[in-house]
Biopython code that builds the backbone (N, CA, C, O; Angstrom):
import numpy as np
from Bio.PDB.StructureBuilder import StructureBuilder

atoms = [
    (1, "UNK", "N", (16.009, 2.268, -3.363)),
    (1, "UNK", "CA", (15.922, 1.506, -2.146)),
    (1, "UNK", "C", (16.943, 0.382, -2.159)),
    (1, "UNK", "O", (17.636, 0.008, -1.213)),
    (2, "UNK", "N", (16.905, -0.236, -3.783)),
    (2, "UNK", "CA", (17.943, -1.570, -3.372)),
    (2, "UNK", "C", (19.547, -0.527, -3.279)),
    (2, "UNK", "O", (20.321, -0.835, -2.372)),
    (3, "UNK", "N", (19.760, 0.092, -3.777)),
    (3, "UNK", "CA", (20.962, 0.618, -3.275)),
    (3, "UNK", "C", (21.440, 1.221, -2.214)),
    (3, "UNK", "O", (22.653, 1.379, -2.081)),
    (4, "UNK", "N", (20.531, 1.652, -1.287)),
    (4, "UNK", "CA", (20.952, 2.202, -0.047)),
    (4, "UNK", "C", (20.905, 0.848, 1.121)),
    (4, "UNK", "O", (21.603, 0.780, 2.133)),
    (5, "UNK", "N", (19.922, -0.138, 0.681)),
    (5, "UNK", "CA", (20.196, -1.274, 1.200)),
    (5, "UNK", "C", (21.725, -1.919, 1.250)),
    (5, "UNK", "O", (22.313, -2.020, 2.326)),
    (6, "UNK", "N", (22.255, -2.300, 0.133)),
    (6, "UNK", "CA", (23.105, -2.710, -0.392)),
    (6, "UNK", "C", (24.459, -1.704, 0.410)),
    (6, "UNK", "O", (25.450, -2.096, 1.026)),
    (7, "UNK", "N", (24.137, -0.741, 0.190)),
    (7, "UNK", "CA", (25.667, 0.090, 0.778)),
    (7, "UNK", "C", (25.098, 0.261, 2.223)),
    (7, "UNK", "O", (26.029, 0.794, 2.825)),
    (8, "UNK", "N", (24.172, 0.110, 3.007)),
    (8, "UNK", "CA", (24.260, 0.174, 4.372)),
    (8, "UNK", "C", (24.228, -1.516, 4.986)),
    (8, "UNK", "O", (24.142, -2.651, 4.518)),
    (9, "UNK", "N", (24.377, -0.739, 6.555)),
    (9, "UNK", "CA", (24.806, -2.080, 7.411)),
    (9, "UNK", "C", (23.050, -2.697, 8.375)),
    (9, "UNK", "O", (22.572, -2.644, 9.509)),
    (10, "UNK", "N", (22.679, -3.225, 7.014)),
    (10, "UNK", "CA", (21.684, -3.890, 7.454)),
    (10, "UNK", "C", (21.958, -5.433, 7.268)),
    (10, "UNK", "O", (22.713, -5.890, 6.410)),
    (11, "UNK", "N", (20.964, -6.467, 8.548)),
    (11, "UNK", "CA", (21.091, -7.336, 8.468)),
    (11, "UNK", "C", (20.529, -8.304, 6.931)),
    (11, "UNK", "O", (19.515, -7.782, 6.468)),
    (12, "UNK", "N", (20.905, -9.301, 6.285)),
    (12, "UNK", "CA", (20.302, -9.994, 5.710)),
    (12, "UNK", "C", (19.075, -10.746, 5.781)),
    (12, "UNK", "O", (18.769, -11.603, 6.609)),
    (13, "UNK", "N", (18.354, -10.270, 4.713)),
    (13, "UNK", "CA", (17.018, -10.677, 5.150)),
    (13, "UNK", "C", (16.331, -9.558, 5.434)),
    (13, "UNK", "O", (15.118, -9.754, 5.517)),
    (14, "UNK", "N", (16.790, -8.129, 5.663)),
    (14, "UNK", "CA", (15.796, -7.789, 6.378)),
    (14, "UNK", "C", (15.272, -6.707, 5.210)),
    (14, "UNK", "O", (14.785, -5.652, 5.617)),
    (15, "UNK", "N", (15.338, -6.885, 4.127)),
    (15, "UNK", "CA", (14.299, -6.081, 3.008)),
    (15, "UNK", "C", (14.241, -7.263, 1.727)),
    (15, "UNK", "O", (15.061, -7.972, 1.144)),
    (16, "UNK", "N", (12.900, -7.041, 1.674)),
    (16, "UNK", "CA", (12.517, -8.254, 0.528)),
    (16, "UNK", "C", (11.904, -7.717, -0.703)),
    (16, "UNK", "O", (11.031, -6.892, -0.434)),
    (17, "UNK", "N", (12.096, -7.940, -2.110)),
    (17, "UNK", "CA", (12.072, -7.272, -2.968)),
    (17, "UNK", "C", (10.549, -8.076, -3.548)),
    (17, "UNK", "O", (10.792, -9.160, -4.079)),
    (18, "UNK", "N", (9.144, -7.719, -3.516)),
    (18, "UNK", "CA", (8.278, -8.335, -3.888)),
    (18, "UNK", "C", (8.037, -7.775, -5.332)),
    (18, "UNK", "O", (8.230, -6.643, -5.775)),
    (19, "UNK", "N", (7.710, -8.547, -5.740)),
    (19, "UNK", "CA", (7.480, -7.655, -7.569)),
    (19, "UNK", "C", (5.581, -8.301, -7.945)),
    (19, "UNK", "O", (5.354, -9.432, -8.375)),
    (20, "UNK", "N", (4.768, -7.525, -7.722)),
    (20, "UNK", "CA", (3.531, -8.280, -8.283)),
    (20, "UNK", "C", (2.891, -8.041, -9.532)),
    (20, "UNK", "O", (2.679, -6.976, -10.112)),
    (21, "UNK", "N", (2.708, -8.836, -9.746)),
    (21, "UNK", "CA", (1.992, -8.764, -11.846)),
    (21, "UNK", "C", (0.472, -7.562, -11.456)),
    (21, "UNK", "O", (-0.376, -7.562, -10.563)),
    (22, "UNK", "N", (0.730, -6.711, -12.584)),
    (22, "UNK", "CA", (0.113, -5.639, -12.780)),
    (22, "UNK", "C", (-1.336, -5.885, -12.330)),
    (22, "UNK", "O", (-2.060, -5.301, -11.524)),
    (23, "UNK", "N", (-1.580, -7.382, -13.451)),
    (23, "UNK", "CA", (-3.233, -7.291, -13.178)),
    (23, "UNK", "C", (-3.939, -7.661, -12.121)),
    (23, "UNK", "O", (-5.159, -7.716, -11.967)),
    (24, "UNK", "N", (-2.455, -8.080, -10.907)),
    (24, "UNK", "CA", (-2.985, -8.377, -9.763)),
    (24, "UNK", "C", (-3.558, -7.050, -8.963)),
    (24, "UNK", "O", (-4.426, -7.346, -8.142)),
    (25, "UNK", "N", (-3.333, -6.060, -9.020)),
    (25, "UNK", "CA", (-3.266, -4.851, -8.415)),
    (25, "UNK", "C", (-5.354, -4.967, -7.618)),
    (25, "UNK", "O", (-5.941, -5.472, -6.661)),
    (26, "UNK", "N", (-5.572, -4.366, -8.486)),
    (26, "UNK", "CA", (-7.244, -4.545, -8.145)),
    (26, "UNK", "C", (-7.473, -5.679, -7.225)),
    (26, "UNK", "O", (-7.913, -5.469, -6.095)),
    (27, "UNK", "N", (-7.210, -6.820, -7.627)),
    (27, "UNK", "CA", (-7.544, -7.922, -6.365)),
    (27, "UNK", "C", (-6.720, -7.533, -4.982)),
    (27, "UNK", "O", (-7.277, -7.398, -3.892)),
    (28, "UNK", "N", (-5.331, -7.379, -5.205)),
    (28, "UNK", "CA", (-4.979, -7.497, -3.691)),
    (28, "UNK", "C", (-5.738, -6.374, -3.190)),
    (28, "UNK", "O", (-6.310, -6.669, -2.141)),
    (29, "UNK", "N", (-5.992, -4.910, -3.667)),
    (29, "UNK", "CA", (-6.186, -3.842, -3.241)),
    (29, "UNK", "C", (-7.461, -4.408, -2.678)),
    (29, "UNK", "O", (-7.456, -4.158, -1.473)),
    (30, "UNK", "N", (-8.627, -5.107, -3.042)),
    (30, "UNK", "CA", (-9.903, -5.465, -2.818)),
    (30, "UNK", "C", (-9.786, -6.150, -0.976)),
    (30, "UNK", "O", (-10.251, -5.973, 0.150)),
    (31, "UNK", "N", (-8.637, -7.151, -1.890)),
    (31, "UNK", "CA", (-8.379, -7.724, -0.224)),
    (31, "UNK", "C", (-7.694, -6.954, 1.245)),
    (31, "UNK", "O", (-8.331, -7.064, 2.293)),
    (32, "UNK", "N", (-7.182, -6.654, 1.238)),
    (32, "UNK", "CA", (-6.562, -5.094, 1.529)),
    (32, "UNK", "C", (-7.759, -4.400, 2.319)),
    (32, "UNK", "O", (-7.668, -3.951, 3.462)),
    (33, "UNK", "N", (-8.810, -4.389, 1.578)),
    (33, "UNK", "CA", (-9.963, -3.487, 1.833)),
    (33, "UNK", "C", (-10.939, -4.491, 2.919)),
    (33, "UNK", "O", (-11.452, -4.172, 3.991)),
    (34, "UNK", "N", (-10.964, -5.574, 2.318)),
    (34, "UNK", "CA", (-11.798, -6.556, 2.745)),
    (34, "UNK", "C", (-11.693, -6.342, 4.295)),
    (34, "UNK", "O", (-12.628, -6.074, 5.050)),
    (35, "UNK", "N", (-9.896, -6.576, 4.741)),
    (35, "UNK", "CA", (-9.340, -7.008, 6.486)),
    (35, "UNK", "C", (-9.631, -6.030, 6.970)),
    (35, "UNK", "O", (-9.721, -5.952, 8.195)),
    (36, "UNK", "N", (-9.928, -4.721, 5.961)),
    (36, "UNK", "CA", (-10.112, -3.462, 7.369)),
    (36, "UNK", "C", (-8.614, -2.241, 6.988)),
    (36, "UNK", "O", (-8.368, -1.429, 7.880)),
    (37, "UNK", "N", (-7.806, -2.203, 5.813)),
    (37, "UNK", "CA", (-6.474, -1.320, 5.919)),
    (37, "UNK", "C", (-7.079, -0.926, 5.006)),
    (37, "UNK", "O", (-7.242, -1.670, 4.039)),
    (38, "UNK", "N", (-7.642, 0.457, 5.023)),
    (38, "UNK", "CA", (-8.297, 1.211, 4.204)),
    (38, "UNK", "C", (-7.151, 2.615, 4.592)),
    (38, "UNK", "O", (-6.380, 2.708, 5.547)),
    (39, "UNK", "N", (-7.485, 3.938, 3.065)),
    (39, "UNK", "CA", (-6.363, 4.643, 3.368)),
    (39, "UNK", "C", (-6.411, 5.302, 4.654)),
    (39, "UNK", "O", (-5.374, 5.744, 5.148)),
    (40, "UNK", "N", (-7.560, 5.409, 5.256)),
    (40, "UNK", "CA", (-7.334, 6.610, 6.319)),
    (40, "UNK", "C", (-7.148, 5.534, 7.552)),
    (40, "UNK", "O", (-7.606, 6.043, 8.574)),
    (41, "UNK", "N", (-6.646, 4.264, 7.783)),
    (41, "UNK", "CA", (-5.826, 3.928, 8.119)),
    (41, "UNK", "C", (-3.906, 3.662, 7.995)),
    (41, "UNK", "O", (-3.027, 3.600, 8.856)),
    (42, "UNK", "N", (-3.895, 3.576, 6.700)),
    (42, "UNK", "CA", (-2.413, 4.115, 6.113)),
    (42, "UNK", "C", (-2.357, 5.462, 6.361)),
    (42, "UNK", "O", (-1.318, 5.865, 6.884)),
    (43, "UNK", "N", (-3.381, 6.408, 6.068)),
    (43, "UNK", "CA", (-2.409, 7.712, 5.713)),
    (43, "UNK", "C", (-4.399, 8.193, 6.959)),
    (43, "UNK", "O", (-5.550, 7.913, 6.624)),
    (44, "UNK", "N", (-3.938, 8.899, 8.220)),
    (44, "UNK", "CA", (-4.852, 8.808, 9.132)),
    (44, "UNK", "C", (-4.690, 10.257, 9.446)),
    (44, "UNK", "O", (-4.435, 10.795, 10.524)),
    (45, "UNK", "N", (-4.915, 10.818, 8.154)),
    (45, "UNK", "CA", (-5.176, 12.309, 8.533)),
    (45, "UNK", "C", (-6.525, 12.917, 7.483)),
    (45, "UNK", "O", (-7.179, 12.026, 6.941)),
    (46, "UNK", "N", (-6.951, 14.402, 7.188)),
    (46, "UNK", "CA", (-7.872, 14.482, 6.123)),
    (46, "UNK", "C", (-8.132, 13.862, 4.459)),
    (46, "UNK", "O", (-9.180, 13.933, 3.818)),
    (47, "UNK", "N", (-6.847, 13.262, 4.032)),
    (47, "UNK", "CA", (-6.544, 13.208, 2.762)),
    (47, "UNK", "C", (-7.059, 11.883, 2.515)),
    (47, "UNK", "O", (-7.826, 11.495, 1.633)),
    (48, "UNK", "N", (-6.317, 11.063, 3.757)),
    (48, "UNK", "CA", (-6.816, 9.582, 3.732)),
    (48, "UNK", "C", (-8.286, 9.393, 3.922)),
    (48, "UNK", "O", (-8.840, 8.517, 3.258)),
    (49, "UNK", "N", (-8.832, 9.970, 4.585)),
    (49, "UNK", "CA", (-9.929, 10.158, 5.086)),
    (49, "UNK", "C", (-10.861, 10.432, 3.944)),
    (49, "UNK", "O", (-11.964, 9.933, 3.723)),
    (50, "UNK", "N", (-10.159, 11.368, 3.237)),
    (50, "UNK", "CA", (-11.193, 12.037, 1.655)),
    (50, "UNK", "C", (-11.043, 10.994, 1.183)),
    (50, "UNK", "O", (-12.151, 10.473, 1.057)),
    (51, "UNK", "N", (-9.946, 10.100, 0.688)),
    (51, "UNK", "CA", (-9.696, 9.232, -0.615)),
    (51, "UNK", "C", (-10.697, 7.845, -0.101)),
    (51, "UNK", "O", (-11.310, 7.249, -0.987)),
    (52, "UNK", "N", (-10.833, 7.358, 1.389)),
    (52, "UNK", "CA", (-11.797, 6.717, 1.748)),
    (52, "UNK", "C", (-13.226, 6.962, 1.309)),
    (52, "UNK", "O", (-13.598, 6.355, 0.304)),
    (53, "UNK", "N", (-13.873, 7.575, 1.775)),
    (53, "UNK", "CA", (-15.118, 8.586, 1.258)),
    (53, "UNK", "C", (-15.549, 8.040, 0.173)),
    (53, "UNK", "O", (-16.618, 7.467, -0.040)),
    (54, "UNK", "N", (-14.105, 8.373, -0.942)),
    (54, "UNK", "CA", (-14.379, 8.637, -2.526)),
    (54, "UNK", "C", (-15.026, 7.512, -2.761)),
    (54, "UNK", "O", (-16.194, 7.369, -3.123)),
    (55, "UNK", "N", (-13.872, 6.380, -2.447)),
    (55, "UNK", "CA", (-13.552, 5.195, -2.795)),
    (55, "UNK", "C", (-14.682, 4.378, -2.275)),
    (55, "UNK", "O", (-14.814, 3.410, -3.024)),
    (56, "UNK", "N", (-15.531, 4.359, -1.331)),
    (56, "UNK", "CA", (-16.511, 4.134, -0.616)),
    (56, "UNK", "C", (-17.604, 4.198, -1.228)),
    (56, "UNK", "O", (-18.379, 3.241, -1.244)),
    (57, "UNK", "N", (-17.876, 5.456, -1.897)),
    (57, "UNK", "CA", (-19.028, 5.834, -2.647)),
    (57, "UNK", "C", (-18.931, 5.950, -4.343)),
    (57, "UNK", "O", (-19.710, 6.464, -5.146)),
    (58, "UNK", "N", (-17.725, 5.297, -4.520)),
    (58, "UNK", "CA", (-17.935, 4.979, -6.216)),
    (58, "UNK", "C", (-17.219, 6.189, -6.603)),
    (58, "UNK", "O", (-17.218, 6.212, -7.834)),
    (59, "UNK", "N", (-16.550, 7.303, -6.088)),
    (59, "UNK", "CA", (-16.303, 8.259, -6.676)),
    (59, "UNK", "C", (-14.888, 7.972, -7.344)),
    (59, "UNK", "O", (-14.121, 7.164, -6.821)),
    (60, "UNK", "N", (-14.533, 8.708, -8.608)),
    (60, "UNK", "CA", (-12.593, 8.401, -8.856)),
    (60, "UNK", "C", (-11.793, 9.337, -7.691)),
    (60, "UNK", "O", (-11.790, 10.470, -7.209)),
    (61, "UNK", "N", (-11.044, 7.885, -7.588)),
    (61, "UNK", "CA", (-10.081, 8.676, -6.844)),
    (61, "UNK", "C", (-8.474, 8.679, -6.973)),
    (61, "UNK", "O", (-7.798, 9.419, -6.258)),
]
sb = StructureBuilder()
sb.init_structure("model")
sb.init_model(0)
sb.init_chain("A")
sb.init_seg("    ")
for serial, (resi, resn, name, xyz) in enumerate(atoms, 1):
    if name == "N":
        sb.init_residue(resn, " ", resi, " ")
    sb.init_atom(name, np.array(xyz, "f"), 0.0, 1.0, " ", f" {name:<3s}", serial, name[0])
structure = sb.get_structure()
């Protein structure tokens, strides 16, 4: 990604490189969950929909 950035004609500013510490993962994901962007809103077909479900009812997913 940073290289196709870099060789195309995009404005500055307009991709930001976030890097987050590993053990943050679980919390943001929690929060994430909290506002309502659950997967079968990201991905809003059967799959997202299953991995919701899972994730809902304790299952691994």
């Amino acid at each position: 990604m940073e290289n196709v950035y870099a060789g195309g004609d995009f404005p500055d500013g307009s991709l930001v490189k976030v890097t987050l510490p590993r053990g943050s993962l679980n919390d943001l994901s929690q929060s994430i969950f909290a506002i309502g962007i659950t997967d079968s809103v990201v991905w809003p077909d059967l799959d997202g929909l299953s991995k919701e479900i899972k994730r809902q009812f304790s299952y691994e997913v």
